[in-house]
Z-matrix of the N, CA and C atoms (Angstrom, degrees):
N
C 1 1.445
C 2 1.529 1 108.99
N 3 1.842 2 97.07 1 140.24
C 4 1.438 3 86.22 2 171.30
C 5 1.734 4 121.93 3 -99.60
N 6 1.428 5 124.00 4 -156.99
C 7 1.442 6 87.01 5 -178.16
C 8 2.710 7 62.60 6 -163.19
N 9 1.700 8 102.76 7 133.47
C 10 0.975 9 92.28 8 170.28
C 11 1.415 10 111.82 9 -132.00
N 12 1.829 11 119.68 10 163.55
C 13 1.489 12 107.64 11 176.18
C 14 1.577 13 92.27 12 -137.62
N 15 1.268 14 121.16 13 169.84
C 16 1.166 15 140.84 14 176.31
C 17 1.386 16 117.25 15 -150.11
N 18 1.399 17 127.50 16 154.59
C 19 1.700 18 138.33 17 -174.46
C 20 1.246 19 103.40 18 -150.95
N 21 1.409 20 100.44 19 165.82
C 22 1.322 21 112.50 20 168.18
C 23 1.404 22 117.90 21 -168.68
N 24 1.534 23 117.42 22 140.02
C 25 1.706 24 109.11 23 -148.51
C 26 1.308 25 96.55 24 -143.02
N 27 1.274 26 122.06 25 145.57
C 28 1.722 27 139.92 26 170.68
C 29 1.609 28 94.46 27 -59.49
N 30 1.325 29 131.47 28 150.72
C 31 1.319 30 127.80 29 170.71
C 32 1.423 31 114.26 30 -95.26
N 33 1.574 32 104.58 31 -27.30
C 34 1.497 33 116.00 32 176.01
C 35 1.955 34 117.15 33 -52.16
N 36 1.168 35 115.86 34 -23.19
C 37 1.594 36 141.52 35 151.48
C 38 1.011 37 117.99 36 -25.91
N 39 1.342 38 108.00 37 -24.26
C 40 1.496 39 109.38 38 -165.55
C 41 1.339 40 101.84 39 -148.43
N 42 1.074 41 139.90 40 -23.38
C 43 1.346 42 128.44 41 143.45
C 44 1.390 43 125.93 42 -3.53
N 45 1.873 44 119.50 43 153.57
C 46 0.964 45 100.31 44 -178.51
C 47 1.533 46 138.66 45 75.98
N 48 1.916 47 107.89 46 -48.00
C 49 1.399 48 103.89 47 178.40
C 50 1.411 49 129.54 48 -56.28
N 51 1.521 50 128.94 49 123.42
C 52 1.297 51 138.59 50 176.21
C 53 1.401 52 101.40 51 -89.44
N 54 1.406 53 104.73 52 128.29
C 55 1.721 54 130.25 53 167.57
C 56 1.583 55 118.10 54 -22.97
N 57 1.795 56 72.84 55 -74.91
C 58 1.908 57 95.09 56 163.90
C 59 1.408 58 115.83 57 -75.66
N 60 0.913 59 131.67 58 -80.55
C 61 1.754 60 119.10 59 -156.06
C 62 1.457 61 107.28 60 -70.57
N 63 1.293 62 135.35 61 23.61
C 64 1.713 63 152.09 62 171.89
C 65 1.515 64 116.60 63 -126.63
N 66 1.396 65 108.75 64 0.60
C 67 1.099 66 107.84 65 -178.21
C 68 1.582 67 149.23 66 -39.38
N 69 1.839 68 89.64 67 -60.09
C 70 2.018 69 108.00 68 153.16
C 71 1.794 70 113.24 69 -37.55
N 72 2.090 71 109.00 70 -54.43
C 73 1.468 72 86.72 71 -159.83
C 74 1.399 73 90.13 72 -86.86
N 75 1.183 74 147.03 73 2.10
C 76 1.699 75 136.28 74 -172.56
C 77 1.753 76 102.43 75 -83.21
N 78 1.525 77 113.97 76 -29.22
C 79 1.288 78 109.43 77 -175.98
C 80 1.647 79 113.49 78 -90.44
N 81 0.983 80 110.46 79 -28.62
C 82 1.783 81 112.35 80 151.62
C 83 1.389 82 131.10 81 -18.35
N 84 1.571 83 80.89 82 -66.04
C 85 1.738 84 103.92 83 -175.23
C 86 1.933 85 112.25 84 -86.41
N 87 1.505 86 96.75 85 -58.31
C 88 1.398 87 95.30 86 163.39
C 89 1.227 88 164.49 87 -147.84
N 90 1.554 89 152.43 88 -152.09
C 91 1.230 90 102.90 89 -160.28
C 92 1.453 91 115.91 90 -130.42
N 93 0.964 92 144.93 91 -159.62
C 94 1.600 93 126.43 92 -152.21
C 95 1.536 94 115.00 93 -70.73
N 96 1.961 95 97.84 94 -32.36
C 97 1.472 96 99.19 95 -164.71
C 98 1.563 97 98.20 96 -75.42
N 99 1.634 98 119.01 97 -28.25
C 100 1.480 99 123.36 98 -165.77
C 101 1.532 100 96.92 99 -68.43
N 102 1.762 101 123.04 100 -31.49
C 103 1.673 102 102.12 101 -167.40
C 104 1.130 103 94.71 102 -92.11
N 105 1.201 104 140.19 103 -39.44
C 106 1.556 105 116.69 104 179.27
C 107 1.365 106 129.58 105 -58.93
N 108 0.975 107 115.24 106 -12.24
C 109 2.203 108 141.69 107 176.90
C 110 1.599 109 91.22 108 -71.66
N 111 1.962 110 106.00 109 -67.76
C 112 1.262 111 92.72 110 179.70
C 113 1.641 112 138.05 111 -73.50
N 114 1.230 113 99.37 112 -1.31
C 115 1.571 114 96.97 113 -166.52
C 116 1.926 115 100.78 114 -111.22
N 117 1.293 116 83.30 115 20.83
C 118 1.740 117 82.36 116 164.56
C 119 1.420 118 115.62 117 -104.01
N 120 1.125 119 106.62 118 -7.62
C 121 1.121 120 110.00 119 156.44
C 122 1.937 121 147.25 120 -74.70
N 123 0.807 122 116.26 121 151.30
C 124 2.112 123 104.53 122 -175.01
C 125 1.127 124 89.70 123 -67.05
N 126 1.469 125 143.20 124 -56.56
C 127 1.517 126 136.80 125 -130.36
C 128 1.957 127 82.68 126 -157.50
N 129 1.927 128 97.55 127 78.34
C 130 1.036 129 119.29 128 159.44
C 131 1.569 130 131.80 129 -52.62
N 132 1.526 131 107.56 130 -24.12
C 133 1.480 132 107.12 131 -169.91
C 134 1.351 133 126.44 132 -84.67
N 135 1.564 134 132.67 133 -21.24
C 136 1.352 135 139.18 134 155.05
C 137 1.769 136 98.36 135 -42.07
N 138 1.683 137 112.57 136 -57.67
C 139 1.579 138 92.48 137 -163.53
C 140 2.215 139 109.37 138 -77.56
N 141 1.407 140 95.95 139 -6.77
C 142 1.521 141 97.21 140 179.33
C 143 1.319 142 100.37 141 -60.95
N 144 1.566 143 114.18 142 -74.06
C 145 1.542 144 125.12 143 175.79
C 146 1.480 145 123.31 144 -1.87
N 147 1.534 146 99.45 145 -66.36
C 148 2.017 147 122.89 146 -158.59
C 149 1.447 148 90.36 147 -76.32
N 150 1.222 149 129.13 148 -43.59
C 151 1.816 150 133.05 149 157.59
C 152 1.676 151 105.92 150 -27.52
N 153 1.182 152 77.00 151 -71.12
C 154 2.022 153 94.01 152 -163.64
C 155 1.605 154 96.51 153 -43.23
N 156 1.454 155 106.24 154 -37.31
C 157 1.968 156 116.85 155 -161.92
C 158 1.054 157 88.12 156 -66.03
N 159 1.528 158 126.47 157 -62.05
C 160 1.285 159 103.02 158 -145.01
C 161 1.574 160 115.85 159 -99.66
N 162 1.485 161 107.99 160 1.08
C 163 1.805 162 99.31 161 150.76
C 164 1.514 163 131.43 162 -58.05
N 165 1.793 164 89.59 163 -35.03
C 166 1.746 165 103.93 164 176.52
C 167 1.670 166 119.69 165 -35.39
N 168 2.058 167 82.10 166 -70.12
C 169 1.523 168 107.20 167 -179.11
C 170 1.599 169 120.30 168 -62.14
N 171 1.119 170 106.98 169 -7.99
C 172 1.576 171 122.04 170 -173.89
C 173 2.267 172 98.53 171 -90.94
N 174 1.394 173 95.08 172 -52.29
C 175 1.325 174 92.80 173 175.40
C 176 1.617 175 118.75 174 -64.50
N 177 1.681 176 118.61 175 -28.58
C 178 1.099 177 111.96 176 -175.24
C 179 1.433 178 105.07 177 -78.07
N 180 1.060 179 130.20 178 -59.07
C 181 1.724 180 132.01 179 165.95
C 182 1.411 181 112.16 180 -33.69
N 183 1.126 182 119.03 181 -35.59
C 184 1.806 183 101.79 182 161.62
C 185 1.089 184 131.83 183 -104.87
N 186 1.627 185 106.85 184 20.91
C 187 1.621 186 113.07 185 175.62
C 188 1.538 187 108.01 186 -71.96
N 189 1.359 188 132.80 187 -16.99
C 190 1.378 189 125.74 188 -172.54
C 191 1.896 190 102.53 189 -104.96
N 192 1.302 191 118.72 190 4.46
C 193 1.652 192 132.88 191 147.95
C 194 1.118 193 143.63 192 -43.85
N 195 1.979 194 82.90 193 -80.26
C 196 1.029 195 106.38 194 -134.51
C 197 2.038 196 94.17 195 -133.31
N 198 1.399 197 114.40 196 98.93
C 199 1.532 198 102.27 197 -156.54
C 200 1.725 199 112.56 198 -94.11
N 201 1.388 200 110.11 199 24.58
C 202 1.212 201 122.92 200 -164.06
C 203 1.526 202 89.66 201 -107.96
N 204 1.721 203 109.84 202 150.30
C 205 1.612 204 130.25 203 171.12
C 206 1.669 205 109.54 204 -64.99
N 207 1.287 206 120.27 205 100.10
C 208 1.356 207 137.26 206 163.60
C 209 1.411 208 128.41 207 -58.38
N 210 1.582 209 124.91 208 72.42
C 211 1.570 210 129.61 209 163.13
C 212 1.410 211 113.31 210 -2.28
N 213 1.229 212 151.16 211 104.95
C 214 1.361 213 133.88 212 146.43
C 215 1.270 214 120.74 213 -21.36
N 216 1.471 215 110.46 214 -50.51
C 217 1.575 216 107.94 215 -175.23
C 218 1.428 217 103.73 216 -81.54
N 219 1.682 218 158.82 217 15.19
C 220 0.618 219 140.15 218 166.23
C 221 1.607 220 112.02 219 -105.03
N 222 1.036 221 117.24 220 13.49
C 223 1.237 222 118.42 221 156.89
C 224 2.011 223 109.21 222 -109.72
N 225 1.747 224 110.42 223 127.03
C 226 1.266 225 94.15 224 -155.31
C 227 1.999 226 82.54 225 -119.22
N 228 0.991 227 100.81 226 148.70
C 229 1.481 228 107.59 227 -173.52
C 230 1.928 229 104.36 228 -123.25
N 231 1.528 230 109.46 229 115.73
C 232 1.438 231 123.27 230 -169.60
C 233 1.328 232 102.82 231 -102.74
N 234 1.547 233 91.97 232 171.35
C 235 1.945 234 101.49 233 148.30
C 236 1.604 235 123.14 234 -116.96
N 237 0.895 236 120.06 235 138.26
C 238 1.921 237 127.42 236 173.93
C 239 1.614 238 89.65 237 -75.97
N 240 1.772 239 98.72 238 141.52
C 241 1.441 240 122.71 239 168.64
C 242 1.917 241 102.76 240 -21.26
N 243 1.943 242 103.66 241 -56.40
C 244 1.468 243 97.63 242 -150.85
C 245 1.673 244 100.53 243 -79.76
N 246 1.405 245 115.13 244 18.37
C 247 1.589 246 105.50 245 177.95
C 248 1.731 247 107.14 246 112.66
N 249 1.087 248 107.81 247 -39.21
C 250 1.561 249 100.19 248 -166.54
C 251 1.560 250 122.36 249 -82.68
N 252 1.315 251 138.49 250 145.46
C 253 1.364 252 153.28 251 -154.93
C 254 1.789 253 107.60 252 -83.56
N 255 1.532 254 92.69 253 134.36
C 256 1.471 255 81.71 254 173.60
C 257 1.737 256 115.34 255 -149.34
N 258 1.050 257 118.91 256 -172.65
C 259 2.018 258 97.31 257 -173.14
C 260 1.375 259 90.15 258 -133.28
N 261 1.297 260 96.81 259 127.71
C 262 1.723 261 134.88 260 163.82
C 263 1.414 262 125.55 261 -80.38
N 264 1.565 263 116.80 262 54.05
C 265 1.713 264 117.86 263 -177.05
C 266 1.349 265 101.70 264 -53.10
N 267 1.586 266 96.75 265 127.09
C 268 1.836 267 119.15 266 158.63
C 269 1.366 268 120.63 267 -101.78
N 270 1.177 269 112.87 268 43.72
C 271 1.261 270 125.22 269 -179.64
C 272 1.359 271 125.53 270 -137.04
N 273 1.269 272 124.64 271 82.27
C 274 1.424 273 126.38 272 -173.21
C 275 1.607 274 136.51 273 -27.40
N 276 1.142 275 100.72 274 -18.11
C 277 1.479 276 113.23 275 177.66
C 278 1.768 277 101.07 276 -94.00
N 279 0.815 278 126.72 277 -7.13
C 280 1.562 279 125.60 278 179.01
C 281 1.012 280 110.62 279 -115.11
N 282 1.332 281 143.67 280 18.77
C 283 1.356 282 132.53 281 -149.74
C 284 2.334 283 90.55 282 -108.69
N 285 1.404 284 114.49 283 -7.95
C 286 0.809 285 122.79 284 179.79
C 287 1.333 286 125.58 285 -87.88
N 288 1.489 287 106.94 286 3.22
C 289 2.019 288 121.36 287 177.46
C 290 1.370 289 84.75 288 -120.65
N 291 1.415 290 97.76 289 167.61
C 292 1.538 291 128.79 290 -143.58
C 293 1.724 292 75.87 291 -130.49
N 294 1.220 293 98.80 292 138.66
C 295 2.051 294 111.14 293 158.07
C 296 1.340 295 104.01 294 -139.05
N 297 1.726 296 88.12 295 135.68
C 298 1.449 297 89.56 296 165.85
C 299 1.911 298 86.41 297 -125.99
N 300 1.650 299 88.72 298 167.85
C 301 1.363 300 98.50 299 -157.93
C 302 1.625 301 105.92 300 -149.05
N 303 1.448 302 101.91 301 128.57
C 304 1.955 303 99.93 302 171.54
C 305 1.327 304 118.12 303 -142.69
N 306 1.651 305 134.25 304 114.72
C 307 1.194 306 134.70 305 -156.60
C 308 1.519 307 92.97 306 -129.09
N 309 1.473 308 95.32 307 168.87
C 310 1.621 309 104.61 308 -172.10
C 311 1.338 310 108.65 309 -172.98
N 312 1.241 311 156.04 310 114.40
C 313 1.395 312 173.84 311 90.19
C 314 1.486 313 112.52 312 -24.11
N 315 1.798 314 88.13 313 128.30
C 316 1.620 315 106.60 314 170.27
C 317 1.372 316 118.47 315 -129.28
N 318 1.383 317 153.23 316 -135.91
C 319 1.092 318 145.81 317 -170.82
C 320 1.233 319 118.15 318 -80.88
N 321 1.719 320 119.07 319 -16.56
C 322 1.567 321 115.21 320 -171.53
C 323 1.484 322 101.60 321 -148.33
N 324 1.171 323 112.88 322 -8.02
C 325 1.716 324 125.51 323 -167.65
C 326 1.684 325 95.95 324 -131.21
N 327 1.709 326 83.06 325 158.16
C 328 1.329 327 107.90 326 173.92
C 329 1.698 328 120.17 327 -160.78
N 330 1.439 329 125.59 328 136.70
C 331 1.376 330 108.76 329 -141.37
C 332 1.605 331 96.17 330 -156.80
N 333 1.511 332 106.76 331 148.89
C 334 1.562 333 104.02 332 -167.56
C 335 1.769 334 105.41 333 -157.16
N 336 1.250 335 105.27 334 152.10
C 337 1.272 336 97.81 335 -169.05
C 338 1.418 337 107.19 336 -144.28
N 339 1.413 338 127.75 337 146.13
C 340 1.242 339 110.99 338 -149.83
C 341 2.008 340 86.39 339 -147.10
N 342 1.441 341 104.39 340 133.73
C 343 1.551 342 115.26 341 148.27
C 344 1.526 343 130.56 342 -106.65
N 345 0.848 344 82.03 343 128.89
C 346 2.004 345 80.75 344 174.91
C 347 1.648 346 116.94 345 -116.67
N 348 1.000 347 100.26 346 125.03
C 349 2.068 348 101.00 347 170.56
C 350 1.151 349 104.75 348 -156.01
N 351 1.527 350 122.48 349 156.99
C 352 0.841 351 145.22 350 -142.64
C 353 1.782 352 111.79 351 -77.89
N 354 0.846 353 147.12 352 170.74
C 355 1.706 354 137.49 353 -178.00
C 356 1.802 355 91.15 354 -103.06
């Protein structure tokens, strides 16, 4: 069985956020490798956003799992050498589903989509 989630987030949300003086709610949500990814950037908040999406869509796809409260930051969202996005569960009890994952941000939106099945 498969199990899917999807999000979708204003980018303006995240605007604005400073590294430093945002620190508490940035470490909540995410996690060291995700703020340094995002904050290499000039205009960090398109890639904050598609982050934020695809923990969302990641939590909704394992809401029919997995009945325990899901950390934002323990779901960690990377990149592969050739560019493409992938999810890093920090959570030992999940490490046994498979995600695949595809996000995308444009000028005001940001959007993520998530599968889950079983290994």
């Amino acid at each position: 069985m498969i199990y899917i989630g999807v999000d979708i987030e204003d980018i303006s949300r995240f605007e604005g956020k400073d590294e430093q003086k945002d620190s508490r709610f940035l470490n909540r949500i995410y996690t060291k490798n995700e703020l340094d990814y995002c904050f290499s950037f000039k205009f960090p908040s398109p890639h904050l956003a598609a982050r934020f999406c695809a923990k969302e869509a990641a939590i909704k796809a394992l809401s029919n799992l997995y009945d325990k409260i899901i950390p934002l930051n323990k779901i960690e969202i990377l990149k592969n050498p050739n560019g493409s996005v992938y999810i890093n569960i920090l959570i030992d009890e999940l490490k046994n589903y498979n995600f695949s994952l595809s996000i995308s941000h444009e000028k005001q939106k940001a959007i993520a989509f998530v599968v889950v099945s079983k290994i």
